[in-house]
C-alpha positions in Angstrom: 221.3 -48.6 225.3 220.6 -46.8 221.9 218.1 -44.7 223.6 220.5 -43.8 226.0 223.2 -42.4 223.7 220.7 -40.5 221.9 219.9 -39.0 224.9 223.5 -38.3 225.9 224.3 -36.8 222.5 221.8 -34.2 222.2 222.5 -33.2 225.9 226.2 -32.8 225.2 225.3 -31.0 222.0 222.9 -28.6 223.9 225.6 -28.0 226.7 228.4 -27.4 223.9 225.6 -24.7 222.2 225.0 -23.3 224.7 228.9 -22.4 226.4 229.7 -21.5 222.6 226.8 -18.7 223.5 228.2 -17.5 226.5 232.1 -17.4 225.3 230.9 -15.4 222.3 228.9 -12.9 224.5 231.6 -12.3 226.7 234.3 -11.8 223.8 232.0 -9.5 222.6 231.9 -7.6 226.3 235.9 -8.0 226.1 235.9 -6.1 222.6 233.6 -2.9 223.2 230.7 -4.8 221.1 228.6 -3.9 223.7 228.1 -0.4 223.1 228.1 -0.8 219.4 225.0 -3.4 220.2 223.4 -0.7 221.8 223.7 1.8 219.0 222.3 -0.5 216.7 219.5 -1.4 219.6 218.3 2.0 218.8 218.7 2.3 215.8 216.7 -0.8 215.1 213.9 0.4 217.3 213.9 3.8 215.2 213.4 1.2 212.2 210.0 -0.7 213.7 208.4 3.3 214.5 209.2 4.0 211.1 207.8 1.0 209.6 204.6 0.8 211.7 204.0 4.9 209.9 204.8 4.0 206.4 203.0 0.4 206.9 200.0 2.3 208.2 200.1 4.3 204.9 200.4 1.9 202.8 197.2 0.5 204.3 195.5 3.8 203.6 196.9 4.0 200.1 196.3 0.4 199.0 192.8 0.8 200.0 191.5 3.8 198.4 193.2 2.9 195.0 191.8 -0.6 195.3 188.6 -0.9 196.7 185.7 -1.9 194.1 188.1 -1.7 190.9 188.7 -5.9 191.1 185.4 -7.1 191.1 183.4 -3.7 191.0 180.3 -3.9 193.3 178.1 -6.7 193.8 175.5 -7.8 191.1 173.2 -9.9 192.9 170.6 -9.3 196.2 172.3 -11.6 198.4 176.1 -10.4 197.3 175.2 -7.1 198.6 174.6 -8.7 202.5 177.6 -9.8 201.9 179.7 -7.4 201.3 178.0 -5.2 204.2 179.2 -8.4 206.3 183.0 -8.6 205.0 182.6 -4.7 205.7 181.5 -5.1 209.0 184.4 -7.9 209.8 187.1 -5.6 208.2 186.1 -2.5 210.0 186.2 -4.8 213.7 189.9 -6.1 212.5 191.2 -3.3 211.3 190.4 -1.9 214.4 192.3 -4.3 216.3 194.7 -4.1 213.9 195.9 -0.9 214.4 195.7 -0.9 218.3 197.9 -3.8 218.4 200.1 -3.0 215.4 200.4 0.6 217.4 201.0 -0.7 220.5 203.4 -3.5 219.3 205.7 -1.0 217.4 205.5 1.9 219.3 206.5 -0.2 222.9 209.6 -1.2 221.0 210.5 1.9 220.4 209.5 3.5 223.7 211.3 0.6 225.7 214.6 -0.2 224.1 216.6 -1.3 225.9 218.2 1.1 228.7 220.7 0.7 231.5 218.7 2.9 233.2 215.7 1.5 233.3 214.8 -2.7 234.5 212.1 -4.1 233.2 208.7 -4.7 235.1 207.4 -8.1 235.5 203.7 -8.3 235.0 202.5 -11.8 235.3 199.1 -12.2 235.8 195.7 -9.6 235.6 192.4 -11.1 236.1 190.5 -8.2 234.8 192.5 -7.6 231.8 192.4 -11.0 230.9 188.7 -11.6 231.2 189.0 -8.4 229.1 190.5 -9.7 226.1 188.8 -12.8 226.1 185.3 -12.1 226.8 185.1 -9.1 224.3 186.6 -11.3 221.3 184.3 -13.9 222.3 181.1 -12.0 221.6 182.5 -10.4 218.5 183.6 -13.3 217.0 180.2 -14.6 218.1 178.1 -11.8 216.3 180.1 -12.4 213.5 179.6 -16.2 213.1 175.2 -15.2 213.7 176.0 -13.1 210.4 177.5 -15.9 208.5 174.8 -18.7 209.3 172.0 -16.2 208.8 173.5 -15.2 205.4 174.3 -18.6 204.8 170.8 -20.4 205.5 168.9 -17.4 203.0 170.9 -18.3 200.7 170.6 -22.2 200.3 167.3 -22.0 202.1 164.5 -22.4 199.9 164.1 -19.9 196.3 161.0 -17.8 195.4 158.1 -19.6 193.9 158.9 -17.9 190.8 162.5 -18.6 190.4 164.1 -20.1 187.2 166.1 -23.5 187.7 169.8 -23.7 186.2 171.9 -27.1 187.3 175.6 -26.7 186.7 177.2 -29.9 186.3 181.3 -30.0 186.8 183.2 -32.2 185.1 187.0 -32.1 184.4 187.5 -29.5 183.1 184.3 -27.9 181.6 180.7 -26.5 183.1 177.6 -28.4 181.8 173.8 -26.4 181.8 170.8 -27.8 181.8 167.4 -25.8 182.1 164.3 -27.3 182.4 161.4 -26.8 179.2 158.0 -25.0 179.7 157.1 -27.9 182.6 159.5 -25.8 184.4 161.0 -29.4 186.2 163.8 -30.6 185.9 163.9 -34.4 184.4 165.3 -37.7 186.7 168.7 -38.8 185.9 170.8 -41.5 187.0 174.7 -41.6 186.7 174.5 -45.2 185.2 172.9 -43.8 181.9 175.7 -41.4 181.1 176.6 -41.9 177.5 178.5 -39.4 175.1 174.8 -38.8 173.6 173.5 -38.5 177.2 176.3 -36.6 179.3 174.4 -36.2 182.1 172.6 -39.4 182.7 169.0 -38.4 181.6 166.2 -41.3 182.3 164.2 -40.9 178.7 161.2 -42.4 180.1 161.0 -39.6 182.1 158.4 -37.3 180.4 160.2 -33.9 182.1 163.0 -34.6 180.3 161.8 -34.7 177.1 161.7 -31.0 177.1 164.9 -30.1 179.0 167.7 -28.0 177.2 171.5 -29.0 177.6 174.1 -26.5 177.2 178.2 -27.8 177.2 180.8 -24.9 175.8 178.4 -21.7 175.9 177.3 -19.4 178.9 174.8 -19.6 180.7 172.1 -17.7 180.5 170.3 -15.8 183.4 167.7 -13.1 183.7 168.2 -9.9 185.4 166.3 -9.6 188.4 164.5 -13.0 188.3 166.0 -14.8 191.2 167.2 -18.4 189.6 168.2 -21.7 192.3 171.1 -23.6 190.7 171.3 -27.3 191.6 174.6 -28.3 191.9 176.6 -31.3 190.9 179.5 -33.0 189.8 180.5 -36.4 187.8 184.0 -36.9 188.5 185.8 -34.9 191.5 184.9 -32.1 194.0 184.9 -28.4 191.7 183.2 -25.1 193.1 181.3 -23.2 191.2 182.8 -20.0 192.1 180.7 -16.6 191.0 182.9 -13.9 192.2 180.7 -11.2 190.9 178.0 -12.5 192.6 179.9 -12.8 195.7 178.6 -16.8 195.6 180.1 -20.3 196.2 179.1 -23.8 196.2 180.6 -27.5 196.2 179.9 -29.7 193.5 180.3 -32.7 195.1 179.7 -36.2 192.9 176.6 -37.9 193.9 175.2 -35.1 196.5 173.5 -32.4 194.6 173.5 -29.0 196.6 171.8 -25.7 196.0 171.8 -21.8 196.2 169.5 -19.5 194.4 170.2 -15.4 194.5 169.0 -13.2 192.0 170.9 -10.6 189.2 170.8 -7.2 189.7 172.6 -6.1 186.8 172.6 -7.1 182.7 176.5 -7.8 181.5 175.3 -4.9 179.1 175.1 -3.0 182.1 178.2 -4.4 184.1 179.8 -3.2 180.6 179.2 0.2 181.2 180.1 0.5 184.9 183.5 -0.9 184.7 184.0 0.9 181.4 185.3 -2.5 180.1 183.4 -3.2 177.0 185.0 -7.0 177.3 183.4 -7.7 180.8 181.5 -10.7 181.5 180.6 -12.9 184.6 182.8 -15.6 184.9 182.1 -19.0 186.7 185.9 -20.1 188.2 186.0 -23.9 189.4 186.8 -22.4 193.5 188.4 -26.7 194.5 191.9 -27.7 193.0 190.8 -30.5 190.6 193.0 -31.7 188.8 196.0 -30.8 186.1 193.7 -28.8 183.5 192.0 -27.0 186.9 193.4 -23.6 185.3 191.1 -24.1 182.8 187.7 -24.7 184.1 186.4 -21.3 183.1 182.6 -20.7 182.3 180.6 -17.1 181.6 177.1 -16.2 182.3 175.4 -13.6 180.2 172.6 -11.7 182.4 169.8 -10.0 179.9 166.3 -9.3 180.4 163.7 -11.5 179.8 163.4 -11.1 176.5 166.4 -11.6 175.2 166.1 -14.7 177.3 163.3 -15.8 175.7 164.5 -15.3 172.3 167.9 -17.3 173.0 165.4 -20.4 174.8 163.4 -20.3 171.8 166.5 -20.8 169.6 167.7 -24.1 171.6 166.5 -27.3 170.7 165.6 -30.2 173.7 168.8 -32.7 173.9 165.8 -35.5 173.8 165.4 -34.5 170.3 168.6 -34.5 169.3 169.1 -38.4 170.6 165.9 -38.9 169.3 165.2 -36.6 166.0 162.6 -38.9 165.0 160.5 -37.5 167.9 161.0 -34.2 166.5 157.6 -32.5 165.6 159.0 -30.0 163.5 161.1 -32.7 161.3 159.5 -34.6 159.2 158.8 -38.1 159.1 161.1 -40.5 157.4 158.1 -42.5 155.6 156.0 -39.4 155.1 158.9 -37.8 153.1 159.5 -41.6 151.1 155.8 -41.9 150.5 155.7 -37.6 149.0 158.8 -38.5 147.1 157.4 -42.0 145.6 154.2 -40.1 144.7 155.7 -37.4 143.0 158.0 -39.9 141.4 154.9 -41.7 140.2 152.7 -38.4 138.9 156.0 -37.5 137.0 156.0 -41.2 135.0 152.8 -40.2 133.4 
């Protein structure tokens, strides 16, 4: 019985809509509105042409004061493929833009309404319709061959002689680790994690005995050396987002990913080509991830391998900070007792 009443009601309120629709059209009939409908029929169709000419030069405009002054051209191998591939996309869309933009605006102006004209009914085409769908189809389908080639290059496997970064996300900061002159990176297990062993390093694990740990400064790259970053996180999904490397990649807790590409360009250089002498590569966290997500900012600092080496040389193995006493270039605790005890001694007689 409830059903039915709800049923009822919306009926009646339809049927009462609806005759409140017709009585209003017909006072306006009754009042001359009709012709003053019309007038403003045309004007509003003036309106959409003019609209569709000022849109289209907007278009125009935006695009040659914008293009390449927000992120400037791309500084790495693979962000170059893929800014020829959002090329190619834009130029197919715009295209298809503008036809249907054109044809949309310009029919409402063309066929206002008239008294002297009825419209045509055209309700089905066989040819135009495989028309519009097969075309798209292929497009779309060269399009998608672009993106999975692009895609498998670059998290398919690096060059032999590629450095290794991982990036580790964590709320809200970016955590570096490169591996020492073994060139591996150690084992680590999330169970280990300490506040003297933020990442979870296994000790026993001879490779990581030499691998440098960098929380709160850039990263370090080299300029054309291509580099594979292994990807992770320890509390939520992030992306490590590197606009000016046109790259992205999950960091996903507990499944590592990867993607290597390789600098074309030094930050001194990026420097002088946006004429920004502030400029530097930014790493934005591209996954919503919390309250302090704003924040997760990180830079890189691309330099030649020089420069590299002198900043590598200058950091010291986080193994060796847990465990100074394994530090060759300290000394030892009893060796400086015994020097001090023996001088001690030679200065009694």
């Amino acid at each position: 019985m409830q059903t039915f009443f709800i049923v009822a009601i919306l009926a009646l309120g339809f049927l009462i809509t609806f005759q409140i629709a017709k009585a209003s059209e017909y006072v306006a009939v009754l009042r001359g509105e009709e012709q003053s409908r019309k007038q403003s029929n045309k004007v509003n169709a003036f309106l959409l042409l003019a609209f569709l000419v000022l849109g289209l030069i907007g278009v125009y405009y935006c695009n040659e004061n914008l293009k390449g002054k927000i992120l400037g051209e791309a500084a790495s191998d693979h962000g170059v493929l893929i800014d020829r591939m959002l090329y190619i996309t834009i130029a197919i869309t715009f295209i298809v833009f503008v036809i249907t933009q054109v044809a949309l605006f310009w029919f409402a102006y063309k066929y206002q309404h008239s008294d002297k004209r009825k419209a045509y009914y055209y309700p089905h085409n066989n040819k135009l319709e495989l028309i519009w769908t097969v075309i798209p189809a292929i497009t779309l389908t060269v399009l998608v061959g672009f993106g999975i080639f692009y895609w498998f290059k670059i998290t398919g496997d690096a060059p032999k002689n590629a450095m290794q970064v991982e990036v580790v996300g964590s709320q809200f900061k970016w955590e570096f680790r490169y591996p020492g002159k073994d060139g591996i990176l150690g084992k680590k297990y999330f169970k280990n994690i300490t506040g003297d062993n933020p990442l979870g390093q296994i000790w026993d694990d001879p490779a990581n005995q030499d691998d440098i740990y960098i929380v709160g400064e850039p990263m370090h790259l080299v300029v054309n050396k291509p580099v594979r970053l292994v990807i992770g996180a320890k509390d939520v999904i992030h992306d490590v987002g590197l606009a000016h490397f046109r790259m992205k990649m999950d960091a996903v807790p507990g499944t590592p990913t990867t993607m290597w590409f390789t600098p074309t360009k030094t930050t001194a250089q990026m420097k002088k080509e946006t004429n920004n002498p502030d400029f530097v590569y930014e790493i934005s966290c591209d996954q919503m991830c919390g309250q302090g997500h704003w924040s997760m900012r990180g830079e890189i600092v691309v330099e030649t391998q020089e420069e590299f080496d002198v900043w590598m040389v200058q950091q010291k193995p986080k193994y060796l900070a847990v465990f100074p006493d394994k530090d060759p270039a300290k000394p030892k605790t009893d060796t400086v007792a015994k020097q001090a005890t023996t001088v001690a001694v030679a200065g009694s007689h």
